[in-house]
C-alpha positions in Angstrom: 13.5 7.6 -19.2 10.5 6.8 -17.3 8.2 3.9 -16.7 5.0 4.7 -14.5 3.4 1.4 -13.5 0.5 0.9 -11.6 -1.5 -2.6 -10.5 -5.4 -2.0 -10.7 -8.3 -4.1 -9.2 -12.2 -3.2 -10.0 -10.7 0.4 -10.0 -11.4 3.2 -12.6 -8.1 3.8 -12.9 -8.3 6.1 -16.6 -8.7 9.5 -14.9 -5.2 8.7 -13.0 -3.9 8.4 -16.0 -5.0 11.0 -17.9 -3.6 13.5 -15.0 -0.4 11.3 -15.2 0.0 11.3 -19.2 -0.7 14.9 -19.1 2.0 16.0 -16.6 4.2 13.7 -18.3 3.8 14.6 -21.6 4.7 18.8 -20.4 7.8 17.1 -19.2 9.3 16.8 -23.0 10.7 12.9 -21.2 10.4 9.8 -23.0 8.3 8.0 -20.5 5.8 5.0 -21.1 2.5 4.3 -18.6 1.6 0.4 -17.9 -2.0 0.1 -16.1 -1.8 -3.9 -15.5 -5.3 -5.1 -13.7 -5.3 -8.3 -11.5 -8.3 -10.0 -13.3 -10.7 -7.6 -11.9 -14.2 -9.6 -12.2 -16.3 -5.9 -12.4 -16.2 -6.3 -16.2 -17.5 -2.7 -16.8 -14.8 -1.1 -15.2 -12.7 -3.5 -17.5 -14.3 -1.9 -20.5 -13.8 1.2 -18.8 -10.2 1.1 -18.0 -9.9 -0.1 -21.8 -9.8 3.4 -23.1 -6.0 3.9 -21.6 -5.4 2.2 -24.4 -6.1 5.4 -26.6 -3.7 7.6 -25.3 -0.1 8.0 -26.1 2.3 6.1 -24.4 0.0 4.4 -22.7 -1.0 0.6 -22.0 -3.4 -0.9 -20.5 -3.0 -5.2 -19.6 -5.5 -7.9 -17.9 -4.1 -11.1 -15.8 -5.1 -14.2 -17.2 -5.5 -14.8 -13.5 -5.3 -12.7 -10.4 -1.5 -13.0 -8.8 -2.4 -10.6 -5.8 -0.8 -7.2 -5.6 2.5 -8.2 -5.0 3.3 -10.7 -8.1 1.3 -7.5 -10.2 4.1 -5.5 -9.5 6.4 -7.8 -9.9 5.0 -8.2 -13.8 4.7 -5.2 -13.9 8.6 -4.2 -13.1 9.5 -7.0 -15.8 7.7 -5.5 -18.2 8.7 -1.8 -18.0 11.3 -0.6 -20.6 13.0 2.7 -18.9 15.4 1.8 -15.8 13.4 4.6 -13.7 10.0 3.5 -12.0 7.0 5.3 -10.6 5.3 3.0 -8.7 2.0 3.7 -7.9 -1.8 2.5 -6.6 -4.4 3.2 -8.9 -6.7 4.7 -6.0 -4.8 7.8 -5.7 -4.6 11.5 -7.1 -1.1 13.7 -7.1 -2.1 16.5 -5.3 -0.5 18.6 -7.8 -0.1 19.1 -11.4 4.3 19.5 -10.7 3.9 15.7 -9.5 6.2 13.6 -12.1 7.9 17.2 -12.3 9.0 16.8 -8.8 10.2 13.3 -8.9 12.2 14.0 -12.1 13.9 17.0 -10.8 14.3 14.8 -7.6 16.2 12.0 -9.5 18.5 14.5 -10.9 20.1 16.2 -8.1 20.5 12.8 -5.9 21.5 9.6 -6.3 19.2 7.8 -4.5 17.8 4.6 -6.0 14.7 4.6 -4.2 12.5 7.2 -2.7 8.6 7.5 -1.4 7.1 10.8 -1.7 3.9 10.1 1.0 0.3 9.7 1.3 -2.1 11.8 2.1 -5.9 11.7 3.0 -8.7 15.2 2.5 -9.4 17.3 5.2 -13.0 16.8 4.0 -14.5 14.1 6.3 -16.0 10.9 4.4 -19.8 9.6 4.8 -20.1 8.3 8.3 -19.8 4.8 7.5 -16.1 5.5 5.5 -14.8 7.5 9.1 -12.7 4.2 10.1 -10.9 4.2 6.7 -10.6 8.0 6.7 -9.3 8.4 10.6 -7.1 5.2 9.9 -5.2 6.8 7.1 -4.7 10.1 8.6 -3.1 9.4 11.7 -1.1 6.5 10.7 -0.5 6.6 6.5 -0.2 10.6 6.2 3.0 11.2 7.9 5.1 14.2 7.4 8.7 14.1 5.6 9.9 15.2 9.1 8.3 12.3 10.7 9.0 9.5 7.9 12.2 10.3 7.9 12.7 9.5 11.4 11.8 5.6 10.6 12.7 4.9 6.9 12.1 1.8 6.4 9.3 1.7 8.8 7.2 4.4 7.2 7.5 4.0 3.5 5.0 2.4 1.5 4.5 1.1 -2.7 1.3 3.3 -3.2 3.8 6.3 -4.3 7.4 4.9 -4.9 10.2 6.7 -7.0 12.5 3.1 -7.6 15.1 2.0 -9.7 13.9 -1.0 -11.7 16.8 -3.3 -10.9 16.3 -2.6 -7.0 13.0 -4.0 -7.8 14.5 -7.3 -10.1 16.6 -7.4 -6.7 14.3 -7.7 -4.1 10.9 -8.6 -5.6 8.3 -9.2 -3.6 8.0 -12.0 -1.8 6.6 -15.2 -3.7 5.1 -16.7 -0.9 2.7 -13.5 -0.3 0.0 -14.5 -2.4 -2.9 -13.2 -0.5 -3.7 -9.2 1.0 -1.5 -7.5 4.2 2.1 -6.9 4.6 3.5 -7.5 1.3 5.0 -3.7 1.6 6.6 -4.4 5.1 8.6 -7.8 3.5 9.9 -5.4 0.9 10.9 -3.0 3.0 12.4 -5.3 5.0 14.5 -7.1 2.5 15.8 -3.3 1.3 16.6 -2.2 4.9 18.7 -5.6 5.1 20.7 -5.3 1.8 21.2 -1.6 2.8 19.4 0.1 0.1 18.6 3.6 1.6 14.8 4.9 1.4 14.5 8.7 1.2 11.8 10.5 1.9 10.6 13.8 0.2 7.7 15.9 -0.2 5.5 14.5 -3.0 2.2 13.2 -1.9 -0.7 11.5 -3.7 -4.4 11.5 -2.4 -5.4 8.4 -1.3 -9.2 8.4 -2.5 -11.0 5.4 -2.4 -12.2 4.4 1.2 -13.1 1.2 2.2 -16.6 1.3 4.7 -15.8 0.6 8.4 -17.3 -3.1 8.2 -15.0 -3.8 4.9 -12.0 -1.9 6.3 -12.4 -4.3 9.7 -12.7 -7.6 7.4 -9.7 -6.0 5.4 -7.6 -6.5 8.6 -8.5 -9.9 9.4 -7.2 -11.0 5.9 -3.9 -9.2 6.7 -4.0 -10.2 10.1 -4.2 -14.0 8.9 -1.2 -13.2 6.3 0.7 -11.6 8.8 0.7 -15.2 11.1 1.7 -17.0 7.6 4.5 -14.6 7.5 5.4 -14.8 11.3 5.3 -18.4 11.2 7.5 -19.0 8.1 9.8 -16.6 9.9 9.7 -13.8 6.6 8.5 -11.2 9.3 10.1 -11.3 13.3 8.4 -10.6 15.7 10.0 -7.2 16.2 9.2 -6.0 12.9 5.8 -5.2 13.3 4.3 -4.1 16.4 1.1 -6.5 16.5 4.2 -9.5 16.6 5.6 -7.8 18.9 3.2 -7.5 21.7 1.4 -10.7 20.9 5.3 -12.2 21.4 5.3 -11.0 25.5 2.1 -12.1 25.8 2.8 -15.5 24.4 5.5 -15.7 26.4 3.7 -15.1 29.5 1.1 -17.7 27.9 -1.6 -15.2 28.1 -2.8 -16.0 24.9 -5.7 -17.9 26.0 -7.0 -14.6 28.1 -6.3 -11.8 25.8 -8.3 -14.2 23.0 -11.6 -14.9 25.2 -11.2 -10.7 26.4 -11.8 -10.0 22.7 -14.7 -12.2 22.4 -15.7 -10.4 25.2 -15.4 -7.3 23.6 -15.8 -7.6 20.1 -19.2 -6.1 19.4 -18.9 -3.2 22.1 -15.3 -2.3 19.9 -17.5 -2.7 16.0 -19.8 -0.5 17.6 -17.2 2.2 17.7 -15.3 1.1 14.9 -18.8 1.5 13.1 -19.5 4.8 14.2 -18.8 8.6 13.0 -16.3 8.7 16.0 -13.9 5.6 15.4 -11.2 5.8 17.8 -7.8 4.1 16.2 -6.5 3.1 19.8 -10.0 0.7 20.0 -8.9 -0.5 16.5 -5.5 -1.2 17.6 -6.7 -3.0 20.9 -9.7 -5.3 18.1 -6.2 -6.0 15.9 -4.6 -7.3 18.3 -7.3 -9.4 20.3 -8.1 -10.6 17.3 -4.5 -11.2 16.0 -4.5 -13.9 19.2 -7.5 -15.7 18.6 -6.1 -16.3 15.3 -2.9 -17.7 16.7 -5.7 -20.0 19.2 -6.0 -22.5 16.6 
């Protein structure tokens, strides 16, 4: 009946599953778990991660080679045996023990193909050096069902997806997406296009691991760099995101040149509050952008 899948990387991902096989398991469903890891090089966690292996129903697979998140899922889908997918990341936590419960009782009053039941972050606050990661998250990742369902598409992510597996053979993710940032936004994209309705319910995970401030910042230059890939092959518009979007007026009113040599400018005064135990998400958005049009400089 059910196929819970979830790409790893240099994560211990076995308590996940434990919590998952359990809930699962109380569910009387025939229901398989695939743990697939993208050639993490942390070989302890490897060994670690090795003891899904021992439970029932349970797998646990190594890339030869690492794919990137995207083509992990993709394998992934291909390799699950039940038409119904959880879809999940392996840095998460259902926040409680009703979780598959929820989605299973879910999938039998509607006919939804596909459905994303949130994220959440703790109200605990993180070591100072995690705050960017933590502040990120809440004010732009944990959105309410009221809220999400507002912009579907826009506000629906793979870290915690209810999917029907040949919506997934349908519109894989994208080939050309090889490297880390946006891969989630092509998808959606490519559903909201062939008309494949997201809904949105109450069902969140935890997100748990946080990045520090300096890795979170380096995180978003790597997407920021995919993102002009995808821009410039024309897979993303410029509407569809709203970095594309504003760098697209100010291109077009060849301002490029000054918005690039402002962040230059900037740059260290905005790391020293993206560094700090106050990070304000407006500053981040402002270093994104600057940063998104020095990029586009060369």
């Amino acid at each position: 009946m059910l196929s819970i899948v979830i790409p790893t990387y240099n994560y211990f991902t076995l308590p996940l599953v434990k919590e998952l096989q359990q809930q699962a398991t109380s569910e009387t469903i025939d229901f398989e778990i695939i743990v697939l890891d993208d050639a993490s090089d942390n070989l302890e966690i490897r060994i670690q991660n090795q003891e899904i292996n021992q439970l029932d129903n349970c797998s646990f697979l190594i890339n030869e080679k690492n794919l990137g998140r995207g083509q992990t899922i993709n394998k992934l889908v291909s390799l699950a045996k039940f038409n119904l997918l959880v879809l999940l990341d392996c840095d998460t936590k259902p926040k409680d023990h009703s979780f598959i419960r929820n989605y299973i009782r879910f999938k039998e009053s509607s006919n939804a193909k596909i459905a994303f039941g949130g994220i959440i972050y703790s109200d605990e606050k993180p070591a100072p050096n995690e705050m960017l990661r933590w502040v990120y998250g809440r004010k732009r990742e944990s959105v309410s069902v009221e809220n999400r369902i507002k912009s579907p598409y826009k506000l629906a992510l793979t870290s915690n997806l209810l999917v029907e597996k040949q919506v997934m053979i349908e519109n894989p993710f994208h080939k050309e997406i090889t490297e880390y940032g946006f891969e989630d936004m092509v998808l959606m994209l490519d559903l909201k296009k062939n008309n494949i309705e997201i809904q949105h319910i109450d069902n969140p995970l935890y997100h748990l691991k946080l990045d520090t401030s300096i890795d979170f910042i380096t995180k978003f230059h790597s997407s920021l760099k995919n993102l002009k890939k995808l821009s410039d092959k024309e897979i993303i518009h410029h509407n569809d995101s709203q970095i594309t979007k504003v760098f697209y007026w100010i291109k077009r009113f060849k301002l490029v040149a000054l918005f690039s040599f402002a962040f230059d400018k900037s740059k260290k005064l905005m790391v020293k509050n993206l560094v700090s135990a106050s990070p304000s998400v407006l500053v981040f958005d402002l270093y994104r952008l600057g940063y998104f049009c020095k990029i586009n400089l060369k």
